[in-house]
Each structure stands twice: as C-alpha cells, then as structure tokens.
C-alpha positions as CSV (number, residue, x, y, z in Angstrom):
1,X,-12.9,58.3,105.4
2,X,-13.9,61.6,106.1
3,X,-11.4,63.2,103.6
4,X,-13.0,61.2,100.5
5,X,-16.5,62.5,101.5
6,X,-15.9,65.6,101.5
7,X,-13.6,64.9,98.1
8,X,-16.4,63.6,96.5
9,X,-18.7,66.3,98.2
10,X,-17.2,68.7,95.9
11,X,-17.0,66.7,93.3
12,X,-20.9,66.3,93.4
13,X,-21.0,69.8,94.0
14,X,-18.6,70.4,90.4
15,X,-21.3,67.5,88.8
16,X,-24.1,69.9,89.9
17,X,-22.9,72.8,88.5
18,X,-21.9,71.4,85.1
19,X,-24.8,70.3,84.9
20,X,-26.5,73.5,85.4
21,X,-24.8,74.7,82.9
22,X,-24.7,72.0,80.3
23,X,-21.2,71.6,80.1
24,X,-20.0,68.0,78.6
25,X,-16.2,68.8,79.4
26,X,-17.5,69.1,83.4
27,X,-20.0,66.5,83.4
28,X,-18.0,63.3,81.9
29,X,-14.9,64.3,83.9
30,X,-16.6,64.8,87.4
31,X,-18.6,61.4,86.6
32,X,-15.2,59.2,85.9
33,X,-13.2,60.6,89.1
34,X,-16.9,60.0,91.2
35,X,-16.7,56.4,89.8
36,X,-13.4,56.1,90.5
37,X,-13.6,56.9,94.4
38,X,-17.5,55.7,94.9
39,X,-16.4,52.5,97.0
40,X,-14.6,54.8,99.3
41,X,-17.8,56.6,99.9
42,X,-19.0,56.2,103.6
43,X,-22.6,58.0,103.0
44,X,-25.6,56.7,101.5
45,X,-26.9,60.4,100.8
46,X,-23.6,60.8,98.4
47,X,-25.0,57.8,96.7
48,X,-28.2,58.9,95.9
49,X,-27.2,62.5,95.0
50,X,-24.9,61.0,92.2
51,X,-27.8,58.8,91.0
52,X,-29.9,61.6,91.0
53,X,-27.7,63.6,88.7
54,X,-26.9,60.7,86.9
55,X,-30.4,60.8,86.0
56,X,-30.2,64.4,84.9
57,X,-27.4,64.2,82.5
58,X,-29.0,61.1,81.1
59,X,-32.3,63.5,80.1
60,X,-29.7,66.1,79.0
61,X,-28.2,63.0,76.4
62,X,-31.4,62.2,75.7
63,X,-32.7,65.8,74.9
64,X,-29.6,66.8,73.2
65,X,-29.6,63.7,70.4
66,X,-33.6,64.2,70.0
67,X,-34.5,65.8,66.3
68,X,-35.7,69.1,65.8
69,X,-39.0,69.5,64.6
C-alpha cells in the first residue's frame, strides 16, 4: 500500500502544480490517473487534498467560461 501513496502523493503533488499554473493538459490528466488508483488509497488526508483541489479547478472552470465584462 505504501507504494500507491506515495504514487498518488506525487500525483497530487503534479495536480497541485498544474494547477498553479493553469495548465488543462496537467490538470485533466493527473485527475483521471488519481481516479483511477483512489480505492487503493490508504490515507484519508490524500482524500481530502484531492477534494480540495478538486474544488480549485472547478473555480478555475467556472472563472474561465465566465463573460468578460
């Protein structure tokens, strides 16, 4: 188990940083492999970090499809 938390350690860490920088080719990639591997996930603070971000890159959706005015 070990081995997939720190896998998906650095995936949240890849999430993080795409995020940070806005980049849709990190963000929707990092996202599918998380989901992919999240029931192999042994830690309840990897949980809520990904939520967290989740969160996040749904504001970035939101912000980016809101008109210009």
């Amino acid at each position: 188990m070990k081995q997939y938390d720190r896998g998906l350690s650095y995936i949240l860490d890849s999430l993080e940083y795409s995020i940070r920088t806005k980049s849709d080719n990190g963000m929707l990639p990092c996202m599918g492999i998380f989901e992919q591997f999240r029931q192999y996930s042994s830690s309840e603070e990897t949980q809520k970090l990904y939520n967290e971000f989740i969160r996040d890159v749904q504001k970035l959706s939101v912000y980016a499809w809101s008109p210009q005015v």
